[in-house]
C-alpha positions as CSV (number, residue, x, y, z in Angstrom):
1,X,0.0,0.0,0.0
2,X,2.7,2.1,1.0
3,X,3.5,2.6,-3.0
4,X,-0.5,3.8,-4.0
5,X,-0.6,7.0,-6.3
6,X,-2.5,9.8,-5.0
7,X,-5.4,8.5,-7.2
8,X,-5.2,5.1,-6.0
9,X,-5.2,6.1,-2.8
10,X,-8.2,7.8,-3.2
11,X,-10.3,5.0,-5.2
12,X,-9.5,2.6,-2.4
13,X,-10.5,4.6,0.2
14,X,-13.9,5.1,-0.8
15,X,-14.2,1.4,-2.0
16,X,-13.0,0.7,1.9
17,X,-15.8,2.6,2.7
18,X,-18.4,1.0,1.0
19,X,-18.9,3.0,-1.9
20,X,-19.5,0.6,-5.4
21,X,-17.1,1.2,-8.5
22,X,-20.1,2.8,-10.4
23,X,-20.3,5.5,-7.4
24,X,-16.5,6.1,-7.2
25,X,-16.4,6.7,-10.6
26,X,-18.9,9.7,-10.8
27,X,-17.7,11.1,-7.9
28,X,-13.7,11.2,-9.0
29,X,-15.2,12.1,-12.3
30,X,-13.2,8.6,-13.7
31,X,-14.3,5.8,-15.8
32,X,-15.6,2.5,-13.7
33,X,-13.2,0.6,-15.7
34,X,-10.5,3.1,-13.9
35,X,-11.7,2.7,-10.8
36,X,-11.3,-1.1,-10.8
37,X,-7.7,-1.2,-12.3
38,X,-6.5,1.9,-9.6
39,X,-6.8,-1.0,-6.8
40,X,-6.9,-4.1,-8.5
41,X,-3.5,-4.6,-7.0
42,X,-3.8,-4.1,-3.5
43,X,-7.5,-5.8,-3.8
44,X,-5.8,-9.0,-4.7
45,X,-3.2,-8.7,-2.0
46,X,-5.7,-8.2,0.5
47,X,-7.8,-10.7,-0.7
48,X,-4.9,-13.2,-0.8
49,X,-3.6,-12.3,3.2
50,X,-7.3,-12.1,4.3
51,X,-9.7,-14.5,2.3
52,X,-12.0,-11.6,1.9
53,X,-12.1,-7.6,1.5
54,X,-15.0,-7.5,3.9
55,X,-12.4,-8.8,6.7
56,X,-10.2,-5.9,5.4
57,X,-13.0,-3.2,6.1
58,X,-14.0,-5.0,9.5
59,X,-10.3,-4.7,10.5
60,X,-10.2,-1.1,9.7
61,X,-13.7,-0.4,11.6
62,X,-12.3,-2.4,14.9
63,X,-8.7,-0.7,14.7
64,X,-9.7,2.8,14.2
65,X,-8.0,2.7,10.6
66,X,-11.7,3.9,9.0
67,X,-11.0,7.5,10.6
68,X,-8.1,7.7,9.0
69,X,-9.3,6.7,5.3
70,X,-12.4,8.7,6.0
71,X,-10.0,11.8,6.6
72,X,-8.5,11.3,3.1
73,X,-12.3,11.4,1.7
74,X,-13.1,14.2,3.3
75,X,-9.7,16.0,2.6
76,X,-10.2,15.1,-1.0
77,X,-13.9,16.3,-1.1
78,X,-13.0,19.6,0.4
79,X,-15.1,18.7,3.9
80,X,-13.4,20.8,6.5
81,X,-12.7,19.4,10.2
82,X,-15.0,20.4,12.6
């Protein structure tokens, strides 16, 4: 993870958070087919250390890691801090 672009970085954190391809792809303004190949990478690895990318976002909920990839959302969608 630690060598995601910028715009990687952002399509996975809104995938961890929930959001479908389809969705990601209005919002960043990118094509779904985009969206997919920015984080097909890490996906896989994930996938191959934890079975499932649902056990990923569960990790992240229990460790306080969502915060943290919420912030980059937020940063990214211009959401100040309150």
């Amino acid at each position: 993870m630690s060598n995601m672009s910028s715009k990687s970085l952002v399509v996975f954190c809104f995938y961890t958070l929930g959001y479908k391809h389809v969705n990601i792809a209005k919002e960043l303004e990118i094509t779904e087919i985009a969206s997919k190949k920015r984080i097909k990478k890490i996906n896989a690895d994930i996938n191959k250390k934890l079975g499932c990318f649902d056990l990923f976002r569960n990790k992240c909920v229990t460790t306080g890691v969502m915060h943290e990839i919420l912030s980059v959302v937020c940063e990214y969608m211009g959401v100040k801090k309150m």
